[in-house]
N, C-alpha and C positions, 0 to 999 in steps of 0.2 A: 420309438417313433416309427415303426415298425421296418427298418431298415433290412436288408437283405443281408441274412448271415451267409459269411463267405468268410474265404483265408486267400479271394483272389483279390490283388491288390493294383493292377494295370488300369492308367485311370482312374484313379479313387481318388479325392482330395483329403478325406480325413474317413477315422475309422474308430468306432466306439470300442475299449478293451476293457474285459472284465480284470482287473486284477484281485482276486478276493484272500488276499493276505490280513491277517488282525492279530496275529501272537507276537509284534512287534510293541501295542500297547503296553503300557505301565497303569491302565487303571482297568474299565472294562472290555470285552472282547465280544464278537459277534459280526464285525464290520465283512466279513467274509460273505457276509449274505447280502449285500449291499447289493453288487450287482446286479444280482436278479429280480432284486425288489424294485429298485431304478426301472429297469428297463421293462418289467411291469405296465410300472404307474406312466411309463413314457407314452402310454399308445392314446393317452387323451390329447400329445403335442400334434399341433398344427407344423408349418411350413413356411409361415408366412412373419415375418417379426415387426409388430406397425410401429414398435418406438423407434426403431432404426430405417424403416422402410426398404428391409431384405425378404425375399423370397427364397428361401436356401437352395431350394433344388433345381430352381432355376439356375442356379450359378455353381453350386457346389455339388460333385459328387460323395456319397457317406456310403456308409457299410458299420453291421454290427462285425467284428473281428470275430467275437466269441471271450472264453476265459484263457489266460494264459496259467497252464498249470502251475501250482504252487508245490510247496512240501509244508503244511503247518504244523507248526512248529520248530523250524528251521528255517531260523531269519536269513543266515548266509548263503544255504539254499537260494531260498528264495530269492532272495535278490538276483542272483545270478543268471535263475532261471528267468524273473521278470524284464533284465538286465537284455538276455539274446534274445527273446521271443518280442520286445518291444522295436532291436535294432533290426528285424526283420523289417518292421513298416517303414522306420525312416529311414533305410537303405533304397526304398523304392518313393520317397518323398511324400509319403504319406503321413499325416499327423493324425498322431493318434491323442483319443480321448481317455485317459484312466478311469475306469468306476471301483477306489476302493473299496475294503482294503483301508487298513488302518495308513498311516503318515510316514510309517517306516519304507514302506515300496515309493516313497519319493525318489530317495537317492538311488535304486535303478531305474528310475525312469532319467533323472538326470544322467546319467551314464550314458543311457542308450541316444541318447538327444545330442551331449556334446561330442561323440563319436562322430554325428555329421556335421556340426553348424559350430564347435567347440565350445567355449564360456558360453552361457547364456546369461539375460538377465532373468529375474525372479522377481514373481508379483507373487505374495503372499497375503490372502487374506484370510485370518487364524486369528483365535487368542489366544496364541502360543506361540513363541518363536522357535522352537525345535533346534536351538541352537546351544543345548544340553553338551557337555562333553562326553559323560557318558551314565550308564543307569547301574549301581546296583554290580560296579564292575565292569559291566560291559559296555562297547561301544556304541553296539548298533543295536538299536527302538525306535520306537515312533518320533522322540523327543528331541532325535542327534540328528536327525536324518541333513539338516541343513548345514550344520555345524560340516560332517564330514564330507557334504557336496564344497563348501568352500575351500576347503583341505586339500581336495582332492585337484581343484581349480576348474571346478564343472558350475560355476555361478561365477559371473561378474558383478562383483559388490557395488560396483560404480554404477552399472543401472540394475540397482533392485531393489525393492521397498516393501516393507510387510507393515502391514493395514488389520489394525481390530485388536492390540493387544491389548489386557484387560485380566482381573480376576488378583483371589489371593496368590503372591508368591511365597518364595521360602525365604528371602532374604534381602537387601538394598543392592544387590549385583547381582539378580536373577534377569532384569530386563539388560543388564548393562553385554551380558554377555553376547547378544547382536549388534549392538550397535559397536564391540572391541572388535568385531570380523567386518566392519565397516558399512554395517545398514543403516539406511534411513527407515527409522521408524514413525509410523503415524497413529498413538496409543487410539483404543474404543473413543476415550473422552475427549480426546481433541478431534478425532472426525466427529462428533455432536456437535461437536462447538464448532467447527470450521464449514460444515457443511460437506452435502457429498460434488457439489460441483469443482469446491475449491480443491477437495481432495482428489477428482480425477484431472485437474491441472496437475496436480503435485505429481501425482501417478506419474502422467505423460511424459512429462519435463523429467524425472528421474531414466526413464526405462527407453526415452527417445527412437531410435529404431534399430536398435539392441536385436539378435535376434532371441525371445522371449519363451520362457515356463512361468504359464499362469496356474497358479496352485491354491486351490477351494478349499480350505478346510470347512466342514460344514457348522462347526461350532461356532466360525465368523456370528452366525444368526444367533438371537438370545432363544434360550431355551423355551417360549413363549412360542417361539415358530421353528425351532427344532429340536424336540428331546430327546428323539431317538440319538444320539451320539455319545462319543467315549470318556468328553469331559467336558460338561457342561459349564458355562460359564454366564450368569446374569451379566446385565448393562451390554447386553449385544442390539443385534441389528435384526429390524423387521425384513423381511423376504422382500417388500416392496421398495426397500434401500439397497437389500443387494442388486436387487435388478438394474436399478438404476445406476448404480456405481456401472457394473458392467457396459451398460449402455456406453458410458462415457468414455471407454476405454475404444472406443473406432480409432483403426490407424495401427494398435500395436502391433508389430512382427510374431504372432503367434507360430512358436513350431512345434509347443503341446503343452497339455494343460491335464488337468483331473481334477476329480470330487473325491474327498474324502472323510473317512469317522463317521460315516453314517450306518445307526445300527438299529435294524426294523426291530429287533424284540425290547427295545428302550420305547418304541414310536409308538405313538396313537395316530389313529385311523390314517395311517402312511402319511402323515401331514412334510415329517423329514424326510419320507424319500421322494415324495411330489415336490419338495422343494429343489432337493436336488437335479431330480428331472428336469425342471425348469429354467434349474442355472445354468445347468449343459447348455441346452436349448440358447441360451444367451451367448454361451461363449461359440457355438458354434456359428449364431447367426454373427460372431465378431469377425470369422475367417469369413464369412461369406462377404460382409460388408469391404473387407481388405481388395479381395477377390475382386469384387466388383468396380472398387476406384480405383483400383491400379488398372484395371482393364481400360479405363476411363481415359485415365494419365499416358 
C-alpha cells in the first residue's frame, strides 16, 4: 500500500510485519516468500473502503515494520524470536499485522499480544483447526499452534470461534479435538447453508468485545481463488465471501490479526497473494472503522 518502512513506532496505529517462517508446515513449504510477494501486489490498494465507508488514512496511522528475522528451520528459534520482535510493537500500542509464514508463528504472535491485553479471544478462519496435539513427536507445527496457545491460556475459549472447517480427515475425533478445548465451531458446510450474514451474527455474539486475534488462514478460500497455499482444501470460499464475512465483523476489539499459507511458487498470475493483499486491506479498514465510532461514541 505503499506505506512507509520504518521501526519508528510513536504514533503509529498499526504496522504491517513480515513474519516469513514456513518450516513449521507438515505438508508444503515456501510460505516464507509470502511477504514480499503481498506487499508487491499491495501497491494496486487504494485507501478508501466503500463497503464500509472508511477512509484509512484519514483516521488511521500504518507503517510497513519490515521482516522480523527468523532462523529457518528452527521452530523454537523462531518463535522466540518472532515472540520479542513482535512485543516490541505492542509495548508501544501498536497493532500489528503478520504477513506469513506458515500457521506455526501464530503462537508467537499469541504470546506477544497477551503479554499486553492477556487471553484474548480467537476468530479463526481456516480449514484446519490446528488444534493437533503434536506432529511426528513433536509439539510445535503449523498444526498445534492453537492447541498450545490454549495451554498456554493465551486464547479465551469462551469468546472464540473458528469458521471454514472442511476437507478429508484422519478419523471421527479429528474435528472433535477443538471443540474438547471448548470452541465453537462453524464447519465450511454450514456457513453455505447458514449464509454469511447469519454467520457474522454468530461471530459477533461469540467474541463480543473480548479483546481479539483475527487469524486468516488463506486456505479459508477454495483453491479456485487460491492455490498458491500449503493445503489446499475444495468446497471453500470465493474471495468475494471472504470480503464480505470481513465486512461484517465492524465493532470487534482487534489488537492483531495476520495472513497466512500463502505460497507464490503454488500461485498462478499472483491471484493468492492479490487475494491476500486484499483481506489485509479489509481487516485493516476494520480497525479503522473501530477508530472511527468510538471516536463517534
Amino acid at each position: 500500500m505503499r506505506l512507509p518502512y520504518t521501526k519508528i513506532l510513536e504514533d503509529v496505529d498499526f504496522a504491517i510485519v513480515g513474519l516469513p517462517f514456513d518450516t513449521g508446515s507438515g505438508y508444503r513449504i515456501g510460505a516464507r516468500f509470502a511477504p514480499e510477494t503481498i506487499r508487491s501486489v499491495s501497491l494496486l490498494l487504494g485507501s478508501y473502503n466503500i463497503g464500509i465507508d472508511v477512509s484509512i488514512f484519514e483516521i488511521l496511522s500504518g507503517i510497513d515494520y519490515g521482516d522480523i528475522h527468523v532462523v529457518p528451520g528452527y521452530i523454537d528459534d523462531s518463535i522466540i524470536k518472532i515472540e520479542e520482535g513482535l512485543s516490541v510493537i505492542h509495548n508501544m500500542g501498536v497493532i500489528p499485522i503478520g504477513l506469513g509464514g506458515d500457521h506455526s508463528i501464530l503462537l508467537a504472535e499469541l504470546r506477544a499480544a497477551a503479554k499486553r491485553y492477556g487471553s484474548l479471544g480467537l476468530v479463526l478462519f481456516d480449514s484446519h483447526h490446528d488444534c493437533w496435539n503434536s506432529y511426528q513427536g513433536h509439539s510445535f507445527f503449523n498444526s498445534t499452534s492453537i492447541r498450545r496457545g490454549v495451554e498456554e491460556g493465551l486464547i479465551n475459549v469462551s469468546h472464540s470461534i473458528i469458521c471454514g472447517l472442511r476437507g478429508a480427515v484422519y478419523s471421527t475425533k479429528s474435528w472433535k479435538y477443538a471443540q474438547e478445548l471448548g470452541f465453537e465451531i462453524i464447519p465450511a458446510s454450514q456457513i453455505h447453508q447458514i449464509g454469511l450474514q447469519e454467520t457474522c451474527c454468530r461471530i459477533l455474539s461469540k467474541v463480543g468485545q473480548s479483546p481479539l486475534f483475527l487469524s486468516f488462514d488463506i486456505d479459508f478460500l477454495d483453491p479456485a481463488f487460491a492455490p498458491g497455499t500449503g493445503t489446499p482444501e475444495i468446497g471453500g470460499f470465493s474471495t468475494w465471501e471472504a470480503q464480505e464475512l470481513l465486512r461484517g465483523l465492524c465493532g470487534l476489539d482487534v489488537k492483531a490479526a495476520d495472513i497466512v499459507e500463502v505460497i507464490p511458487a503454488y500461485d498462478h498470475s499472483q491471484i493468492t497473494s492479490i487475494a491476500a493483499a486484499n483481506l489485509i486491506f479489509e481487516i485493516i479498514s476494520l480497525l479503522a472503522w473501530k477508530k472511527q465510532n468510538s471516536n463517534k461514541s
